[in-house]
N, C-alpha and C positions, 0 to 999 in steps of 0.2 A: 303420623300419630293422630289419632283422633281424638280431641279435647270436648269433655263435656262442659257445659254452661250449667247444666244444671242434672245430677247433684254436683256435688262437690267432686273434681277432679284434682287429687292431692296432688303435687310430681314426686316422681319417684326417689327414692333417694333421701329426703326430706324430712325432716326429724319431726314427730307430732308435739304438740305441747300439751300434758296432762293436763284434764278437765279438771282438776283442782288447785292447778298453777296456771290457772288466767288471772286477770286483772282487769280492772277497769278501765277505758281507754278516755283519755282529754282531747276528744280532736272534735271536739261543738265549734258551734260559728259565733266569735261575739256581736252583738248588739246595739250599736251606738244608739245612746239615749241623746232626747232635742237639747240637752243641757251641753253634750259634746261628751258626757263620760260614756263609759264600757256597764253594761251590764254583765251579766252570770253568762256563761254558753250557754246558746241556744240547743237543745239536743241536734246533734246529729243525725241522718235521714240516709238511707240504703241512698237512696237516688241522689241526693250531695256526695255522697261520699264517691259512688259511681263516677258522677260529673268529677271528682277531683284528680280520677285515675286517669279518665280517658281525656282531659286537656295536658295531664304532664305529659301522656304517649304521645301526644298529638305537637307540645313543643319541641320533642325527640324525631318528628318528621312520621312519627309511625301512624296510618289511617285506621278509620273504625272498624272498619273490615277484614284487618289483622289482628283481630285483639279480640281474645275469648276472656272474659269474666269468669268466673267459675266459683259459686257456691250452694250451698244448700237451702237458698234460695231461691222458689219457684220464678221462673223467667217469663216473660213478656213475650210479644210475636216478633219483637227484635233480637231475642236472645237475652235482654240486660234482665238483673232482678228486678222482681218486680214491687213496686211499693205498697205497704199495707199489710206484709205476710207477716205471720208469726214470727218469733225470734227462732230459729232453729234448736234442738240441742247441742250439734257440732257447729259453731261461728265460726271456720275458720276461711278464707278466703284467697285464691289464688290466681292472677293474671299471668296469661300466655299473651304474646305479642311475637309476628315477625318481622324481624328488619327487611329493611326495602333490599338491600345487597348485605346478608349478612344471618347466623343465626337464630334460633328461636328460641327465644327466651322465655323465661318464667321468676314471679317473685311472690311466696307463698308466705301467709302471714296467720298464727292463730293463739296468739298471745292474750290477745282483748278478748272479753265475754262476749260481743255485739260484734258480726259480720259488720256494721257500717264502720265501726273505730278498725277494724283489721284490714278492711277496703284504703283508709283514711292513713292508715299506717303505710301500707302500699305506696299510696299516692309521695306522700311525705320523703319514702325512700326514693321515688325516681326524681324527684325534687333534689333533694340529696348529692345523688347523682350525675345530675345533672349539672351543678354547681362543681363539682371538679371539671367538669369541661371546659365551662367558663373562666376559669380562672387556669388554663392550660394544662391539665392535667390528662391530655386525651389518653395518650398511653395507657395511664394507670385507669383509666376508665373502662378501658376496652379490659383490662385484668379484670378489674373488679366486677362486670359484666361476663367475664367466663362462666363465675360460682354461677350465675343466674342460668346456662345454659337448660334450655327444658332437654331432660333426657330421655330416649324411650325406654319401650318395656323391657324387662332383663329378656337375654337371647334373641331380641330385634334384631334383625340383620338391619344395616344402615346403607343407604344408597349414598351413590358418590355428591348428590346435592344436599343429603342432607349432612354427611361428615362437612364438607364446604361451607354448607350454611348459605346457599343460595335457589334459586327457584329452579325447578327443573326444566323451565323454558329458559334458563339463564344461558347468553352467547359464549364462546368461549374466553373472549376478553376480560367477562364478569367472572365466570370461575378462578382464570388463571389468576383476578385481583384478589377472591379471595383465599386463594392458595395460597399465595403471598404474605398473604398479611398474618393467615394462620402461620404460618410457617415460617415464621419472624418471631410469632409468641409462641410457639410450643417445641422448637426445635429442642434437642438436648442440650444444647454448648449455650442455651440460654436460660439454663432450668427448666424446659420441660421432660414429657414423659419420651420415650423414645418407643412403646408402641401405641402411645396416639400419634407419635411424628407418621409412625408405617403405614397407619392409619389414614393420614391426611395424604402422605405421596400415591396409595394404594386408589386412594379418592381422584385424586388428580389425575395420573394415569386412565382411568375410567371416564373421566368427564372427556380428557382428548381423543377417546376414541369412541365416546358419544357424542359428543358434537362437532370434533375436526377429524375424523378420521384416522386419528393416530397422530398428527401433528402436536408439537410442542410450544 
């Protein structure tokens, strides 16, 4: 699936939020005045807000090179938005990321009037996120990380690394780990679907007889 940086690349599936149900976003930077108080937020900047998505990816283990920004936002020779553009008419804001062993995600945000508060909101949620880790909740993390699955286009066929959610150079070791581990959360006797389970064994089957020859 090829993900644009720039324009905006919704993900599918993805509910828009009417341009007259946005709001205004609180995610400025406070200020410490020499006296030791807080002044007002500072505004918020595309390029802060940026910096705040790709250090949460980055606590997550995820590199910068896995990680598509995506707005309507003219971009830079690196891909990121770039600083100083006009406010788009559509702000709304979407990162794509893949896990190192694992699938590709996405968390699309267009609540705030300002791509930088919807970028900032992004950030916040992997933040979020991240804090059920910390305090044990890996499991429900990996759930709550399903919704974020980036999906492709309706009628894609999906290859076996990518139902897996691993790299198509991935060994067999790494497939069969993520066989597993899907197939632990989506089975039916666990509440999942039973044709993404046929889904996931159909995948598997395919991966051993692209990289083991049919072995199990």
């Amino acid at each position: 699936m090829t993900i644009n940086a720039y324009p905006l690349h919704w993900p599918e599936g993805w509910k828009r939020t009417p341009a007259g149900g946005r709001r205004p976003g609180h995610f400025g930077k406070r200020r410490q005045q020499r006296n030791g108080a807080y002044a007002m937020l500072e505004d918020l900047t595309v390029t802060e807000a940026v910096r705040r998505v790709l250090e949460e990816l980055q606590r997550m283990g995820i590199d910068r090179q896995d990680v598509v920004i995506s707005t309507n936002v003219r971009t830079r020779l690196d891909g990121l938005p770039r600083a100083g553009e006009r406010a788009p008419e559509d702000p709304g804001a979407a990162v794509y990321w893949q896990e190192p062993i694992g699938a590709r995600r996405c968390i699309a945000v267009d609540q705030y009037l300002r791509v930088e508060h919807n970028l900032a909101a992004i950030a916040a949620t992997l933040d979020a996120m991240r804090a059920i880790e910390r305090h044990g909740g890996a499991a429900i993390l990996e759930r709550a990380f399903t919704g974020f699955t980036a999906l492709p286009a309706p009628g894609a066929a999906r290859e076996w690394w990518e139902v897996l959610g691993v790299a198509r150079s991935s060994t067999l070791e790494q497939a069969r780990a993520a066989y597993r581990r899907l197939a632990a959360l989506r089975h039916p006797d666990r509440g999942g679907d039973a044709h993404e389970m046929a889904a996931i064994n159909a995948a598997w089957q395919a991966a051993q007889e692209a990289i083991g020859g049919g072995r199990g």
